[in-house]
C-alpha positions as CSV (number, residue, x, y, z in Angstrom):
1,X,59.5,17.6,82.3
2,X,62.5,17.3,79.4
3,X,63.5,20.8,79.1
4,X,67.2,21.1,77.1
5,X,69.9,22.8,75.5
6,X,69.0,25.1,72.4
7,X,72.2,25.9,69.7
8,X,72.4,29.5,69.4
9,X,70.7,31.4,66.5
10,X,72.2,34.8,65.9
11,X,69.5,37.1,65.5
12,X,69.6,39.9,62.6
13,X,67.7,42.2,61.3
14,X,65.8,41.3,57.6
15,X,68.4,44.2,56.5
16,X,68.3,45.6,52.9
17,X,71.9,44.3,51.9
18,X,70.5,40.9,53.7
19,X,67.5,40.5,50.7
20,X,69.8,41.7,47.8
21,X,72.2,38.5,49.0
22,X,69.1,36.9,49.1
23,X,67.8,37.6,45.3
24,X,71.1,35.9,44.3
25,X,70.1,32.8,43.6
26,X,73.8,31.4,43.4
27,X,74.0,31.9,47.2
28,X,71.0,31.2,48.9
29,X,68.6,28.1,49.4
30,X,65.3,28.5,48.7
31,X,62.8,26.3,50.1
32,X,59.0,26.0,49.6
33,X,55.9,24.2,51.8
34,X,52.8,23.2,50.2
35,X,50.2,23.2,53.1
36,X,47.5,23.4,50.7
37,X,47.7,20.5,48.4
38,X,48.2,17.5,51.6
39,X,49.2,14.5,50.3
40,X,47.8,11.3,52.4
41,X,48.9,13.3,55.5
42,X,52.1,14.4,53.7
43,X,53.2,18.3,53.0
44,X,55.5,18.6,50.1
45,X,58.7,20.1,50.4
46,X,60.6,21.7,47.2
47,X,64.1,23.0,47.6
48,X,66.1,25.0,45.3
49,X,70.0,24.7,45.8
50,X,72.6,27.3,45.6
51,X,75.0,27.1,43.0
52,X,76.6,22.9,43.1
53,X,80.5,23.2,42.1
54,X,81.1,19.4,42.8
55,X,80.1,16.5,41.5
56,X,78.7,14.9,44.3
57,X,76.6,17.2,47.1
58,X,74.8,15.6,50.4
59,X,71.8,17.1,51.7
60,X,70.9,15.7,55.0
61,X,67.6,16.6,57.9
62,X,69.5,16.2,61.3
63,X,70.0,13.2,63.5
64,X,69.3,15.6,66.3
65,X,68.4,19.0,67.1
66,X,69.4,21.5,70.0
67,X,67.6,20.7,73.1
68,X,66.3,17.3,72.8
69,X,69.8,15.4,73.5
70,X,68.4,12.4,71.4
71,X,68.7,10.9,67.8
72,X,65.7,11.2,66.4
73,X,66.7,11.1,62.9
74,X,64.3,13.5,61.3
75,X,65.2,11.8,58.1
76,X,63.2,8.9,58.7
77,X,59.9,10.8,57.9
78,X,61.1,11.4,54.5
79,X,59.5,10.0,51.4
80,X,59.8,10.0,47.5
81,X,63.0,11.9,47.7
82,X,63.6,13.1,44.0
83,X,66.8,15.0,42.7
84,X,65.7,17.1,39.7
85,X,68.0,18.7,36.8
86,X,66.4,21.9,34.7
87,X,64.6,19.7,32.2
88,X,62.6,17.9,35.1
89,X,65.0,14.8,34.6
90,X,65.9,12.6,37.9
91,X,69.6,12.7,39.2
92,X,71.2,9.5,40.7
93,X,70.5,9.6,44.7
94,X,72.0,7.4,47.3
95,X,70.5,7.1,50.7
96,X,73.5,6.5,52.9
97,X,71.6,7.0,56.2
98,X,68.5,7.8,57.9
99,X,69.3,11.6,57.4
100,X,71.4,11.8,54.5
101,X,71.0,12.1,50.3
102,X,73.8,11.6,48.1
103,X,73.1,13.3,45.0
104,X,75.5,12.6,41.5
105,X,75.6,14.9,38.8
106,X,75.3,17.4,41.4
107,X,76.3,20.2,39.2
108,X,73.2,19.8,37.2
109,X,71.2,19.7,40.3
110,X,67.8,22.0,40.0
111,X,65.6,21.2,42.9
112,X,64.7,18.5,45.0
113,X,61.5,17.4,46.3
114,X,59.8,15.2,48.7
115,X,57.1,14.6,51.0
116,X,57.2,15.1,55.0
117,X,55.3,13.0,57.6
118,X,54.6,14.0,60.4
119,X,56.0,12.4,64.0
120,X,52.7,13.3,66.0
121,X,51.2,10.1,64.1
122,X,54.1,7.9,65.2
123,X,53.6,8.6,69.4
124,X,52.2,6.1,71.7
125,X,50.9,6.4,75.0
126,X,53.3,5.1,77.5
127,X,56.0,4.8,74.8
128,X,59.4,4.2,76.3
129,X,61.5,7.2,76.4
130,X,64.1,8.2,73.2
131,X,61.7,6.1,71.0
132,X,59.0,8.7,70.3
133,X,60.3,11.9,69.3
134,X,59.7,14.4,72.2
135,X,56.7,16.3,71.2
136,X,57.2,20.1,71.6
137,X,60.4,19.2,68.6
138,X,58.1,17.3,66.8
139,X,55.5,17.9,63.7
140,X,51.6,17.9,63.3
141,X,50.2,18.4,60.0
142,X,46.7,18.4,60.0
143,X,45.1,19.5,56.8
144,X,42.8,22.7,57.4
145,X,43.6,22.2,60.8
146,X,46.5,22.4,62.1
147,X,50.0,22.3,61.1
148,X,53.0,22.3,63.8
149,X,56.1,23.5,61.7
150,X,59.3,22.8,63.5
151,X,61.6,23.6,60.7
152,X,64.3,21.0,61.4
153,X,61.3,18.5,60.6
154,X,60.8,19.8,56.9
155,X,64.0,21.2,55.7
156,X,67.6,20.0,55.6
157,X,70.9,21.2,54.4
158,X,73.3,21.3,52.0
159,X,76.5,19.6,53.1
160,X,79.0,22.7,54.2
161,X,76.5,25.1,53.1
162,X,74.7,25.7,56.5
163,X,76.1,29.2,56.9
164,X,74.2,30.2,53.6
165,X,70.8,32.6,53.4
166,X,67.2,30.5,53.4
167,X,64.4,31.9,51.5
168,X,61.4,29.8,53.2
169,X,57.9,30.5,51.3
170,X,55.0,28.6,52.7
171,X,51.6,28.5,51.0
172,X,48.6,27.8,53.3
173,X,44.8,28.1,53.6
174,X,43.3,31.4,53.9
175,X,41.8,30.6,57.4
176,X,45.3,29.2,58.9
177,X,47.3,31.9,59.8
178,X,51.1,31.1,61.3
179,X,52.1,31.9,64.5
180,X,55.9,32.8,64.7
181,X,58.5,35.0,65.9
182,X,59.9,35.2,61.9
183,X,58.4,38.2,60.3
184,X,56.4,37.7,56.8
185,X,57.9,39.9,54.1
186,X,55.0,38.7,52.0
187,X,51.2,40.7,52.0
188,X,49.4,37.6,50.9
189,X,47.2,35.5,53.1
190,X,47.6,32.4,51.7
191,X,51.5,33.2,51.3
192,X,54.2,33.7,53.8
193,X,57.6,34.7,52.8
194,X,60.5,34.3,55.3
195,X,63.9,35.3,55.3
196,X,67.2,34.1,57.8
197,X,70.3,34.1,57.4
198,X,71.5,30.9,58.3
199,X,70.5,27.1,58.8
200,X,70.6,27.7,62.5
201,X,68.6,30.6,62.2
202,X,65.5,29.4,60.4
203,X,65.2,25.7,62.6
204,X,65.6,27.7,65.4
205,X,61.8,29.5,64.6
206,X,59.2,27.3,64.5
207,X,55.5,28.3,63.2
208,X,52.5,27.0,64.0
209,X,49.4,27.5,61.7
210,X,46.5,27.1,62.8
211,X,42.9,29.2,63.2
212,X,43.6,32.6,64.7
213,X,44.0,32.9,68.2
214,X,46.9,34.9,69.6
215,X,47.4,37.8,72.0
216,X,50.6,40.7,72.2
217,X,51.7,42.3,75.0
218,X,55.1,44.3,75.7
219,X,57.5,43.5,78.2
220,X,60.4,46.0,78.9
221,X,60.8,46.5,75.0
222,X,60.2,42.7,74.5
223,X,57.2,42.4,72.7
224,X,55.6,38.8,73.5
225,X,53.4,36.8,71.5
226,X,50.6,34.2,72.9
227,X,49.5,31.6,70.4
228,X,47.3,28.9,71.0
229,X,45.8,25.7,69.1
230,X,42.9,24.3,71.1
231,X,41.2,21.3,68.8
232,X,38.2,21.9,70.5
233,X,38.1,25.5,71.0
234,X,38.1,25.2,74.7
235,X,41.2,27.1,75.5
236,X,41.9,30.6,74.3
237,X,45.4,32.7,74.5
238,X,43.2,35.6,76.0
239,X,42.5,32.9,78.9
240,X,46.3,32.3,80.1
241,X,47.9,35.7,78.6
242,X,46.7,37.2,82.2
243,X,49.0,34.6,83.9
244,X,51.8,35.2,81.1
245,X,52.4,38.8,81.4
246,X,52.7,39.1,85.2
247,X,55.1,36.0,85.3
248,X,57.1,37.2,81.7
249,X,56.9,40.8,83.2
250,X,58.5,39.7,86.9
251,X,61.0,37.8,85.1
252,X,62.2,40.6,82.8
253,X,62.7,42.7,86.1
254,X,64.5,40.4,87.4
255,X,67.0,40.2,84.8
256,X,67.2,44.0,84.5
257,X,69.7,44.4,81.5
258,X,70.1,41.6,79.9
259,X,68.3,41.6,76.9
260,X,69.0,39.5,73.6
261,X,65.8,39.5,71.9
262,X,63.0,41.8,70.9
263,X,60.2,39.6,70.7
264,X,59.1,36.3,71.6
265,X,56.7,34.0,70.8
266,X,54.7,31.1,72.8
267,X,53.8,28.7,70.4
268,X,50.8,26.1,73.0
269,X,49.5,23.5,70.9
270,X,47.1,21.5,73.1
271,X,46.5,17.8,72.2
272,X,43.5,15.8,72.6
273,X,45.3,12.9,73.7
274,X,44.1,10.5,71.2
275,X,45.3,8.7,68.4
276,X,47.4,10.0,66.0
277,X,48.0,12.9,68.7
278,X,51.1,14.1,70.2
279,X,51.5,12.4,73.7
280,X,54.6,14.1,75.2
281,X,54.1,16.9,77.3
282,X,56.7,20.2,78.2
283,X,58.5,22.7,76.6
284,X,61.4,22.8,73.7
285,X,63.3,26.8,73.7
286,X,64.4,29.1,71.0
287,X,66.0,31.9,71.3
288,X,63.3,33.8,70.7
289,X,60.3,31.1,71.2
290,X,59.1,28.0,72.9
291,X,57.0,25.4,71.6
292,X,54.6,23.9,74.3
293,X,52.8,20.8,74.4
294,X,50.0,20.4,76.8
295,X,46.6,18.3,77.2
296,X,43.8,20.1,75.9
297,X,41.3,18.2,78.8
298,X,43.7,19.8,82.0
299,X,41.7,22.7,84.1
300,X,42.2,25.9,83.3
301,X,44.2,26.8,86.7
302,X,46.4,23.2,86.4
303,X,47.5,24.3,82.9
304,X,48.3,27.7,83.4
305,X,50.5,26.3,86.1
306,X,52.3,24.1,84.1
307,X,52.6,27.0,81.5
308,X,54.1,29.4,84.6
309,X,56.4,26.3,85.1
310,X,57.9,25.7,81.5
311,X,57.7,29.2,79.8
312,X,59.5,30.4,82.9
313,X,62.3,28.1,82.4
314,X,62.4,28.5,78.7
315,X,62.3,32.1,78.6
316,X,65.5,32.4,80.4
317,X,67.4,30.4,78.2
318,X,68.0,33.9,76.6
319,X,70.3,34.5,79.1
320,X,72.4,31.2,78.6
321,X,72.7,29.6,76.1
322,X,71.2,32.4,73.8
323,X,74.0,35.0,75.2
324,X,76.3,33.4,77.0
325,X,77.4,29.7,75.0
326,X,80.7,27.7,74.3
327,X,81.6,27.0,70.2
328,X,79.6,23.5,70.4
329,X,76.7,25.3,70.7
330,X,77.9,28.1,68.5
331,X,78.3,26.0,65.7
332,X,76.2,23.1,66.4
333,X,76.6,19.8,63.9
334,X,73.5,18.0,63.6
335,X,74.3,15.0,62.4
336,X,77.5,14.3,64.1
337,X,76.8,16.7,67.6
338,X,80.0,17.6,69.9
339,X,78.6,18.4,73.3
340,X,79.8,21.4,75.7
341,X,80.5,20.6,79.4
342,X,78.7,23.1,80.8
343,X,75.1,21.8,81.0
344,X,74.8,22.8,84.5
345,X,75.3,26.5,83.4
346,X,73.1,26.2,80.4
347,X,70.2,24.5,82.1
348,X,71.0,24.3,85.8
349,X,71.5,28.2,86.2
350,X,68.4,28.5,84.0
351,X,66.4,26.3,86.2
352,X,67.6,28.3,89.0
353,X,66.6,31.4,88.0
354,X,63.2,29.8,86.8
355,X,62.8,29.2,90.6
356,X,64.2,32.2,92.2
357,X,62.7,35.0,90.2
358,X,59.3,33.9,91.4
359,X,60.8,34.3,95.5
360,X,62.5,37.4,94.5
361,X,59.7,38.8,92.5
362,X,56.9,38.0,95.5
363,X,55.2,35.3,92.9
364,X,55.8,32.8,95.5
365,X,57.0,33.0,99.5
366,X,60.1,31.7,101.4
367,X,58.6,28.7,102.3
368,X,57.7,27.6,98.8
369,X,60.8,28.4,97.9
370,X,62.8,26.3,100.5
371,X,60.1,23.3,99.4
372,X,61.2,23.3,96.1
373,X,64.8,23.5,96.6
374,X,64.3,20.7,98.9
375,X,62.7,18.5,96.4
376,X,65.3,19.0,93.9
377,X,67.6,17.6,96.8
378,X,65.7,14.5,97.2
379,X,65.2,13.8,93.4
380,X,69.0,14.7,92.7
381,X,69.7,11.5,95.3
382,X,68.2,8.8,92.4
383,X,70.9,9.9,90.5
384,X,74.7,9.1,90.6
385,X,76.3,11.6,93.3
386,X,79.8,11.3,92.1
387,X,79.8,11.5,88.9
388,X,81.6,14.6,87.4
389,X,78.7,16.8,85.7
390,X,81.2,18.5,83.4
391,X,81.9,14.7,82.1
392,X,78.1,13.5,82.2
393,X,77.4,17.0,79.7
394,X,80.3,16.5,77.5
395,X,79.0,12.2,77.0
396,X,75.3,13.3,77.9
397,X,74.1,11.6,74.4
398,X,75.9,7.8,75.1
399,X,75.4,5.8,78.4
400,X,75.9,5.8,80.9
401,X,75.9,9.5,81.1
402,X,72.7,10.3,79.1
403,X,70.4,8.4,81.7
404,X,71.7,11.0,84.2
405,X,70.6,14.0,82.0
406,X,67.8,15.2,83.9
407,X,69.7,15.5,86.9
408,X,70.6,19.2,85.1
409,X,67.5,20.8,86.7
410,X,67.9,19.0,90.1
411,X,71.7,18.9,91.1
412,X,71.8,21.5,88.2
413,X,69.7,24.3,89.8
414,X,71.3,23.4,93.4
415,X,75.4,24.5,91.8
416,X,74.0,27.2,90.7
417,X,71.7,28.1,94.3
418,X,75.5,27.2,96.0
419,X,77.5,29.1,94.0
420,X,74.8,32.6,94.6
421,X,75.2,31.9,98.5
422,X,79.1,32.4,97.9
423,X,78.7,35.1,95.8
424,X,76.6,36.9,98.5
425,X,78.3,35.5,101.5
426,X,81.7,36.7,100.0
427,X,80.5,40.0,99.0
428,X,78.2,40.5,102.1
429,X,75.1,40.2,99.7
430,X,76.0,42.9,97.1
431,X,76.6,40.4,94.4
432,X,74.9,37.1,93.3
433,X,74.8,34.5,90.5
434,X,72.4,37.4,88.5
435,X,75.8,39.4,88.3
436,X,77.7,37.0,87.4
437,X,75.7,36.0,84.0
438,X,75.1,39.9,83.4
439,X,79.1,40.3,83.4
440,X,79.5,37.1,81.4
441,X,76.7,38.4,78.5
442,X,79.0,41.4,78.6
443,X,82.3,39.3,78.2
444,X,81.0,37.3,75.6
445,X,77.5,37.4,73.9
446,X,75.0,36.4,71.2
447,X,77.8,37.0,68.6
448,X,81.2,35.1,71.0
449,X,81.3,32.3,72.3
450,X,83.8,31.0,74.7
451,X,86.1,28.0,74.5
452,X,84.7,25.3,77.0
453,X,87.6,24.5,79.2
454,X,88.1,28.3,79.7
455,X,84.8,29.3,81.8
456,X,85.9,28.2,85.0
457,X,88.9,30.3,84.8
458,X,87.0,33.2,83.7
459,X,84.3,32.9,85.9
460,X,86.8,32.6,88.9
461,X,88.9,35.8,87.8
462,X,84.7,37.4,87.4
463,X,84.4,36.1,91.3
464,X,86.1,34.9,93.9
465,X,88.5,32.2,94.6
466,X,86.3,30.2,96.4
467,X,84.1,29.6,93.7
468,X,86.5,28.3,91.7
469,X,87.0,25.6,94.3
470,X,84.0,25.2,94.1
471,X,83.6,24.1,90.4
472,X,86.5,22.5,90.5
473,X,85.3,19.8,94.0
474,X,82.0,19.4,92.9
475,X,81.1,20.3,89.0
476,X,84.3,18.9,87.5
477,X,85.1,16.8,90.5
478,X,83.3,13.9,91.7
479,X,82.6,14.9,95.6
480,X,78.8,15.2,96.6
481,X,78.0,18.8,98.2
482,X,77.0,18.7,101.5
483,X,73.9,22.1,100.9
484,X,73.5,21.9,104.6
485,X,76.6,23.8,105.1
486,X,75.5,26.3,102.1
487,X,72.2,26.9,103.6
488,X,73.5,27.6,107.3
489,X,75.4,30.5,105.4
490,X,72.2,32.2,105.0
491,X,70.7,31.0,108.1
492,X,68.2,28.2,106.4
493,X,68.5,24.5,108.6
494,X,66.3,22.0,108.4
495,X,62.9,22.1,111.2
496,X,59.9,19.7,112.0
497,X,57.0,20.9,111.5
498,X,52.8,19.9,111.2
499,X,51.1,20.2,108.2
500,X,47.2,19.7,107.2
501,X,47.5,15.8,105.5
502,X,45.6,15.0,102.4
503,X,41.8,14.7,102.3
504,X,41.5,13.3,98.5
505,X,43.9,12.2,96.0
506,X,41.9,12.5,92.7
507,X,42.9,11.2,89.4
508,X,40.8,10.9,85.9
509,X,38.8,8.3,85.6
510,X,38.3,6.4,81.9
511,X,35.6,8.1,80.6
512,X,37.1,11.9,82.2
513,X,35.1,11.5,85.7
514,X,36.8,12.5,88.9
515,X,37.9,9.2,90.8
516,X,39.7,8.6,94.2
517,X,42.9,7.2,93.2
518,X,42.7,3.4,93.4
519,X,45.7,3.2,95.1
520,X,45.9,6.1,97.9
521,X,45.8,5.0,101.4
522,X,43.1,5.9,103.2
523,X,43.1,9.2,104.6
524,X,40.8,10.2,108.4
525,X,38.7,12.0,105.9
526,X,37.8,9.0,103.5
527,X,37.8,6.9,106.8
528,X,35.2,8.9,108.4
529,X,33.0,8.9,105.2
530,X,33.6,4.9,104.5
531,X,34.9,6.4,100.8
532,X,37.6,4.0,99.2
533,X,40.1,4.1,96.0
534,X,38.5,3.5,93.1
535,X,35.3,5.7,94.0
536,X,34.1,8.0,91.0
537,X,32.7,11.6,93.0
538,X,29.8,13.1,91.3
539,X,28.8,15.9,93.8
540,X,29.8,17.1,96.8
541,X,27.1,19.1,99.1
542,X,24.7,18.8,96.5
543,X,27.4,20.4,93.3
544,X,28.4,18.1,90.6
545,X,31.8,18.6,89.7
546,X,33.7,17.1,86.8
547,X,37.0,17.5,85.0
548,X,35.7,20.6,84.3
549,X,35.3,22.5,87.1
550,X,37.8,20.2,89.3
551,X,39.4,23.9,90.5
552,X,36.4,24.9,92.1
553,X,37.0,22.0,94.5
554,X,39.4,23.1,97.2
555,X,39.1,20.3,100.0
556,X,41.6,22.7,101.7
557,X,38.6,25.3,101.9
558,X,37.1,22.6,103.8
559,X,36.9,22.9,108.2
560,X,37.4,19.6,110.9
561,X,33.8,19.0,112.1
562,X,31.4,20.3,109.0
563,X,28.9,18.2,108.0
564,X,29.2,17.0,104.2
565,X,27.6,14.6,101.5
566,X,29.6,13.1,98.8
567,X,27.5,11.4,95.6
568,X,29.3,8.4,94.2
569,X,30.0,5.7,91.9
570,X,30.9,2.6,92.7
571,X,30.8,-0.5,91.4
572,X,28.5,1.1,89.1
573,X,25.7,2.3,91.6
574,X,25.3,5.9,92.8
575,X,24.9,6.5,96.8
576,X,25.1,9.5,98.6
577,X,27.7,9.1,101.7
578,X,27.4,11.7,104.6
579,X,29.1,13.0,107.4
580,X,31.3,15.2,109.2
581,X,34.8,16.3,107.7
582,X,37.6,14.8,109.9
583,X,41.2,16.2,109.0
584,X,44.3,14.8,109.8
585,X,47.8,16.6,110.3
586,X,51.4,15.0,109.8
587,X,54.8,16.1,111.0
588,X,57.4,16.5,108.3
589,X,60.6,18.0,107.5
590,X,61.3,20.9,105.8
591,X,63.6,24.0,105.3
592,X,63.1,27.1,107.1
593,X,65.0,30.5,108.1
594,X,66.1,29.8,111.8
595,X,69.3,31.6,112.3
596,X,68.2,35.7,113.0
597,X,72.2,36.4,112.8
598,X,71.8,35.6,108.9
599,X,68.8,37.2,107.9
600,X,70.2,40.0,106.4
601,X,72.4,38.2,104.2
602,X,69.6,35.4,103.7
603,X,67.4,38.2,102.9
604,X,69.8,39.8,100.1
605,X,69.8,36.4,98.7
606,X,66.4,36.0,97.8
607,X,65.1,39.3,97.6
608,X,68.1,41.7,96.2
């Protein structure tokens, strides 16, 4: 699942001295959305320029955007770019890239306008990876529909301007209303009036309008916002916002004080999967949001799984990068990005935490833990061992380091789980990796960032010598890390043991039936039933299940001996098979707590 990087927005108050800058049209750009008049598909953008003191001005949509760590050029779903003076007249404009607008006479320059595709139209299923653009930081504009507003998709900048105020109004339908953490200045409801202070500040708050469907809930003085797009109405935020608030309120108790935002939004647009839909699946963070891109046809149980899984990993991102960052992410250039070195702080810490909140917090036990951690050792093995992650983050956007980028939440989260065991083991469990980012959101913050070849030094002088080693061997440094020797430090080794084996593997079939994966190897319970892959199950024991109610079938429910019928397709008649359930068991590998002598130290780890 792509999860990434965010550049930081600093987050201020719509202060009175903040709207008088605002009124000044001299020093502020102010941008308009049409979502009512939808133009083949297209939304027309107007933009109103500050004051223009040179003859020449660029005003360019960005190649790429924080936490995507592709070129997606944005610019390229641009049309009929016009350059207007006051008496409506067209200015001379140059297209010198993709992304970028030269405009002459800029001095005269009154607005400019153009339409916006959208990129959901441009995915394709299966589409090779960096081609499509990844679709929670893409754009949907549906008219009377639905209209997925990441900024960065419909407005651009002035060249050396970015630090100026935006004024964003958006017109819309009366029944749309728009989902965001912004806060609408205007009482309208066919209006909304938005004010930031920055560039950075207004891509970094995406809006999704759509029909009405949101829930609120406070979390430790965040309050948190559930909005949902369901195309078919099947889904509603009152169905996940139970699973949201016990997961979003163990996670806020588990970072105790650090707090850099005070309210967040959870923009879930669900896609039908179809033509002309979005096709990417995961999670894109803000500082104070994260867009979500889901299929509309999963179970109910399967997607708020997946939800648990990427809102817990994007809501921490307000720890690092939101509060603790490096100047490249500070001021982050969009068309011609610098990137920091310190992607395994930024995403592998946050992936660790996204992980071992849910063991600390009693969401999940020991042994679910260990599994996971485990996994992330296997995956981490299909990537290049030796290569220095500080130099893979710093190149992560040009091979061959980019094709290792999603090793940041494998080897990622496993730095960050060895550097907590030294932190405990050195300070006999009083202190952990938690500490270390609350002392570092103290050193630095939302408003200072820190120079990147500085951190390791500070975080050493925060710690203890040995975890500047550490970084040094095996972040910097090319040497693999042996996490058998971290692990026996809290007592964890590895043990055989035997576990229940599969009984079905399901998969969807083409027209959304439940179907015994074509190619799974028989199992003693399809063996003692004569099923085979490719077999489309109806009923079971006389209930018919379906995509639909798939989570009501739990084969693990299900006891050695029982008798059971199972209705079929195959080959495009329907039989009945019955039987008794035969189950199988397997030995494997896995991580456990052996060493007693460690407990208490293993036990401060995952539970203090």
């Amino acid at each position: 699942m792509k999860r990434s990087i965010y550049s930081l927005v600093l987050l201020c108050s719509i202060m009175s001295s903040v709207n008088a800058q605002l009124k000044n049209t001299s020093s502020n750009v102010k941008v308009a959305i049409d979502l009512l008049n939808v133009k083949e598909d297209k939304v027309i953008v107007t933009v109103c320029p500050p004051k223009i003191t040179s003859n020449v001005v660029l005003y360019q949509l960005p190649k790429i955007v924080p936490g995507t760590y592709s070129f997606d050029n944005y610019g390229k779903f641009i049309e009929e770019f016009k350059a207007l003076d006051t008496k409506g007249s067209e200015l001379p404009v140059t297209k010198s890239d993709d992304n970028t607008w030269s405009i002459s006479n800029a001095k005269h320059l009154s607005k400019i306008t153009y339409l916006v595709n959208d990129t959901y139209d441009t995915e394709k299923v299966g589409g090779i990876a960096g081609e499509d653009v990844f679709s929670p930081a893409g754009t949907n504009i549906d008219a009377g529909k639905n209209f997925m507003l990441n900024t960065h998709g419909f407005v651009g900048y002035f060249q050396d301007k970015k630090d100026l105020p935006y004024q964003l109004t958006i017109t819309h339908p009366e029944t749309l209303w728009g989902a965001t953490s912004m806060i609408d200045t205007d009482a309208s409801t066919t209006k909304d009036v938005f004010y930031t202070t920055r560039y950075a500040e207004l891509i970094e708050n995406p809006i999704m309008y759509a029909k009405q469907d949101y829930t609120t809930f406070n979390v430790n003085g965040i309050d948190i916002q559930i909005a949902v797009y369901s195309p078919s109405g099947k889904v509603t935020a009152e169905s996940i916002t139970s699973e949201m608030k016990k997961m979003m309120t163990a996670q806020k108790t588990f970072l105790g004080s650090i707090n850099s935002t005070k309210k967040y939004t959870v923009l879930l647009y669900l896609s039908s999967m179809e033509t002309g839909d979005a096709k990417g699946t995961g999670g894109l963070e803000h500082p104070t949001a994260t867009t979500v891109v889901l299929p509309e046809m999963l179970p109910l149980d399967e997607l708020q799984g997946l939800m648990k899984d990427i809102v817990s990993h994007e809501f921490f991102h307000i720890v690092t990068p939101l509060t603790i960052h490096s100047n490249e992410i500070q001021y982050f250039d969009y068309n011609s990005p610098k990137m920091s070195q310190h992607l395994w702080m930024y995403e592998g810490v946050t992936e660790y935490f996204a992980n071992l909140f849910q063991v600390n917090q009693g969401l999940i036990d020991e042994s679910e833990f260990y599994k996971r951690m485990a996994e992330k050792i296997k995956q981490s093995k299909s990537f290049v061992d030796t290569m220095s992650f500080t130099t893979m983050s710093a190149n992560v956007l040009k091979s061959p380091y980019k094709e290792q980028y999603t090793n940041v939440y494998q080897k990622g989260a496993l730095i960050a789980m060895c550097i907590d065991i030294i932190m405990r083991e050195k300070s006999n469990g009083e202190r952990g990796i938690l500490n270390l980012m609350q002392q570092l959101s103290k050193e630095y913050g939302v408003h200072k960032a820190f120079n990147d070849d500085e951190l390791f030094a500070k975080i050493t002088s925060l710690t203890y010598p040995e975890v500047g080693d550490f970084l040094r061997t095996y972040v910097s440094g090319s040497t693999p890390i042996n996490y058998e020797a971290y692990f026996a430090k809290v007592g964890v080794a590895k043990a055989i043991v035997k576990v229940r084996d599969k009984n079905l593997q399901l998969s969807v079939g083409s027209e959304k039936e439940l179907m015994i994966n074509p190619d799974s190897e028989p199992t003693a319970f399809m063996k003692a039933l004569d099923l085979k892959g490719g077999d489309i199950i109806t009923a079971i024991n006389g209930t018919k299940y379906n995509l639909d109610n798939i989570s009501d079938l739990k084969s693990g429910d299900w006891k050695d001996g029982e008798p059971i019928s199972i209705t079929i397709k195959r080959e495009g008649k329907e039989q009945t098979l019955s039987g008794k359930i035969k189950i199988s068991f397997k030995e494997i590998e896995v991580l456990k707590a052996l060493d007693a002598s460690k407990f208490s130290l293993k036990n401060a780890w995952l539970k203090k």
